[in-house]
C-alpha positions as a printed Julia matrix, in Angstrom:
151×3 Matrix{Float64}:
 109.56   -0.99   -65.77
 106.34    0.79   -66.85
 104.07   -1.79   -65.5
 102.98   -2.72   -69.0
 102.81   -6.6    -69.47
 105.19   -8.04   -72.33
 103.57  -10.35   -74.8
 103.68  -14.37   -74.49
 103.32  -15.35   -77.55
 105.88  -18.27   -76.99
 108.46  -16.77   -79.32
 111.11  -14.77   -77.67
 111.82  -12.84   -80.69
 108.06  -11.76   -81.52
 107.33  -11.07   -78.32
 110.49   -8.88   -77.75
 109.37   -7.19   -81.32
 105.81   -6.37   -80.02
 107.06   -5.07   -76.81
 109.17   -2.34   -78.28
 106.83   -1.76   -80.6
 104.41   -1.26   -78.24
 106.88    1.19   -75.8
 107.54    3.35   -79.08
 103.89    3.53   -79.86
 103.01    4.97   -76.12
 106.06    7.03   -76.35
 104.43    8.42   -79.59
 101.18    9.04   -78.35
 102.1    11.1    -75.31
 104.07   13.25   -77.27
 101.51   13.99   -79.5
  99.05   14.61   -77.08
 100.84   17.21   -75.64
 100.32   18.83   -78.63
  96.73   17.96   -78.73
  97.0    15.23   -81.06
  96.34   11.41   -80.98
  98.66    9.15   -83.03
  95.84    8.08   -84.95
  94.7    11.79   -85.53
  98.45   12.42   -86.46
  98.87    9.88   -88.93
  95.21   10.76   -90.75
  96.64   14.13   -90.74
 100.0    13.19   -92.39
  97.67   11.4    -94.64
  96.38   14.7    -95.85
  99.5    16.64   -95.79
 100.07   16.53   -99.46
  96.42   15.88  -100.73
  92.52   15.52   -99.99
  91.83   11.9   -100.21
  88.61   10.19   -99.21
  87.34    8.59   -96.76
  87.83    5.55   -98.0
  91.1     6.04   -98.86
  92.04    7.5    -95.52
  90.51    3.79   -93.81
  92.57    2.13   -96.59
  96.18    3.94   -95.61
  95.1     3.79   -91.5
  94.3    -0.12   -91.92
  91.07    0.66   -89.73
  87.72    0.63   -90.47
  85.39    3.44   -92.11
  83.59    3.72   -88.89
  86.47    4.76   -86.98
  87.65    6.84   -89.58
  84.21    9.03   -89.59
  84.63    9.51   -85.59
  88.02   10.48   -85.86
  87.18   13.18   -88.97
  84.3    14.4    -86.68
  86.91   14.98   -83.85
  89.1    16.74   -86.19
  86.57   18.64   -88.24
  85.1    20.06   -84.66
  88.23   21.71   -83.92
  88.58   23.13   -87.46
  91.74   20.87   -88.38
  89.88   19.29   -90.94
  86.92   19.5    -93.37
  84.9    17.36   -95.69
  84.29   18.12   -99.16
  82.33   17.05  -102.09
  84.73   15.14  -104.73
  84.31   17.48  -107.71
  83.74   14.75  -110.44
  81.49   12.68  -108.01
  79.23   13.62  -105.4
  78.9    10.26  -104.09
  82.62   10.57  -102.35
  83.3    12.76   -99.51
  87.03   14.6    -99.58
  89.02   15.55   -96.5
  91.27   18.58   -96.41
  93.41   19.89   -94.23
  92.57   23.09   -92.94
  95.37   26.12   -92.41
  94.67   25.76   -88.85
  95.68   21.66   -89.56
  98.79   22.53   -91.31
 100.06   24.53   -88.11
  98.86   21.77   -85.83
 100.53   19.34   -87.9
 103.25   21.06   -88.31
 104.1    21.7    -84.55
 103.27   17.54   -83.85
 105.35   16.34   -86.67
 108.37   18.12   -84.92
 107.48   16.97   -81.69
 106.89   13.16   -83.68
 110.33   13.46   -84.8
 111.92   14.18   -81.74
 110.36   11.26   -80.09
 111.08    9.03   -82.94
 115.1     9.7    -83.17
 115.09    9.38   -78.84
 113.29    5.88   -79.78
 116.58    4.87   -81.32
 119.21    6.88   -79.96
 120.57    4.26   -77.78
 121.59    2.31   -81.35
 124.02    3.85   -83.32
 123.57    4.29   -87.02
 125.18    1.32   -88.92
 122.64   -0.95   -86.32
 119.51    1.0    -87.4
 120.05    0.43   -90.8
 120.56   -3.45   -90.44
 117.33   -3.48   -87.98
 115.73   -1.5    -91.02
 116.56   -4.69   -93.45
 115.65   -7.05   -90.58
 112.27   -5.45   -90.17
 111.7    -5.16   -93.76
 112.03   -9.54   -93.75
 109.38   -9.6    -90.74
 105.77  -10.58   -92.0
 106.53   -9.94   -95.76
 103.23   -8.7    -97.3
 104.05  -10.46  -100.21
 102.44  -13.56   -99.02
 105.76  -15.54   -98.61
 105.56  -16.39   -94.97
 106.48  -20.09   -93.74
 103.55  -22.32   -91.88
 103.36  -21.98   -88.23
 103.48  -24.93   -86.52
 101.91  -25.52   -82.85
């Protein structure tokens, strides 16, 4: 035991969920800051792998706010993984781009991220990932088709 306290949410299911959710999140995060990375900084980075995209678009895919998004660029622009840029077709929007020096961090963390990831599951073999894939997919649909909760 890690000392961490499981969630009592009064489901056994959702709590068990969170919990592991939680443990592969930590898991996660240590890895990647052995590599000098947060998993937040990771993911905006991933976020940029294949394109600049702006600010708001970066809190949009993150699911956090602008604020926090700002702070983290200013962390990442500081050590020259990042840098903002005027949108060419409106100066009103800010761009982020990965740097070359971003690439290679992100690079090194995303093999150290997928490491961690397949020891996350390695104690399940394949056929059960694949069904707790299509169980996870049914948990919280976004779609807005979720039963009442009752007290």
């Amino acid at each position: 035991m890690t000392g961490d306290i499981k969630p009592q949410t009064g489901h056994d299911t959702v709590d068990a969920l969170l919990y592991a959710a939680h443990r592969v999140r930590n898991a996660a995060d240590a890895a990647l800051r052995e590599r000098g990375l947060s998993l937040q900084g990771y993911k905006l980075m991933r976020a940029l792998e294949n394109s600049d995209h702006s600010m708001r678009e970066i809190s949009d895919v993150l699911h956090v706010s602008p604020r926090t998004v700002t702070d983290m660029i200013d962390g990442l622009q500081a050590r020259g993984l990042v840098n903002r840029q005027s949108h060419p077709a409106d100066r009103r929007v800010t761009l982020v781009h990965l740097t070359a020096a971003g690439r290679l961090q992100l690079d090194a963390a995303t093999a150290g991220a997928e490491r961690t990831a397949r020891a996350a599951v390695s104690g399940i073999s394949e056929t059960d990932q694949r069904t707790l894939l299509r169980l996870l997919d049914r948990v919280a649909p976004e779609d807005g088709a979720r039963e009442s909760v009752r007290p």
